[in-house]
N, C-alpha and C positions, 0 to 999 in steps of 0.2 A: 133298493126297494123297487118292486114292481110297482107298476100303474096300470096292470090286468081289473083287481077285484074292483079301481076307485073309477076303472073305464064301465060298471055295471050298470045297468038300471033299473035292479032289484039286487035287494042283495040277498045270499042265502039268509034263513033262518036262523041257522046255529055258523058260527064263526069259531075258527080253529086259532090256536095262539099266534101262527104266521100271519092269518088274514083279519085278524082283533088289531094285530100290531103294527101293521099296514094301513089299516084305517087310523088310529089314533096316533099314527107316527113315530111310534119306540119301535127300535129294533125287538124281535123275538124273545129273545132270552134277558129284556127287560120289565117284560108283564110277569115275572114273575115276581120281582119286587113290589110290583104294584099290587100283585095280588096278598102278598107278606103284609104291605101296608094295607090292607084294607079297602084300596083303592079301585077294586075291580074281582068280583067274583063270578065264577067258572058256573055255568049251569050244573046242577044234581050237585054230589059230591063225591068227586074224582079222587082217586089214589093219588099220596102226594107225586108218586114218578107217573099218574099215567095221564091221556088224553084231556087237555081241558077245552071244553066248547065254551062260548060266549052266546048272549042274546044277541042277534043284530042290531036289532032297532035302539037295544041301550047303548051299545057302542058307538054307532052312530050319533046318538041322543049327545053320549060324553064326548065326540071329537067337536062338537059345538060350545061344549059349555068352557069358556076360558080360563073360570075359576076352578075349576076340576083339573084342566090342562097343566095349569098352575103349580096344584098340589102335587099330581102326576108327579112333575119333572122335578119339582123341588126335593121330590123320596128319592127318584134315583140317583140324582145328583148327590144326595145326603148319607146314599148305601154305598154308591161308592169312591167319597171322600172318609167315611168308615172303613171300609176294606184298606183304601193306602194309607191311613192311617194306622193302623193293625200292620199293613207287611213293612213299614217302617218301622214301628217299633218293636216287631219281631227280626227284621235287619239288625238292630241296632244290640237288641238280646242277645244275637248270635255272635256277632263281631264284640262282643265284650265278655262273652263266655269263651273267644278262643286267645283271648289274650293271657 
């Protein structure tokens, strides 16, 4: 993780999913869980594959609020004990279909 955007003294406007996830401290490619949960929505409304911007000043607003923080990390943590749960019991599908 950079410390470029958190070295700023304004921040832009609109925030892109690297620089939302930088500030709120999930890696990238885990605001999109957030955004699945309900937890974080993208200015306008963006194509599911394309650009999503952020408001600043909310994203900033939620790296404060702890109870937000909270729920945050409890979805991702929760999507992907879901996921290895799903490719174990698709392991386990496999290895007993080739017996």
């Amino acid at each position: 993780m950079t410390n470029s955007l958190l070295l700023c003294s304004r921040l832009p406007a609109r925030l892109d999913v690297n620089q939302a996830a930088e500030i709120l401290g999930f890696v990238p490619h885990e605001i999109s869980v957030l955004i699945s949960a309900r937890l974080l929505k993208p200015l306008g409304k963006p194509a599911a594959n394309g650009h999503k911007f952020f408001h600043a000043a909310e994203i900033a607003e939620l790296s404060q609020n702890r109870d937000w923080l909270d729920k945050a990390t409890r979805a991702v943590t929760q999507r992907w004990q879901e996921r290895n749960r799903k490719r174990k019991t698709d392991s386990v599908l496999i290895s007993a279909h080739q017996l």
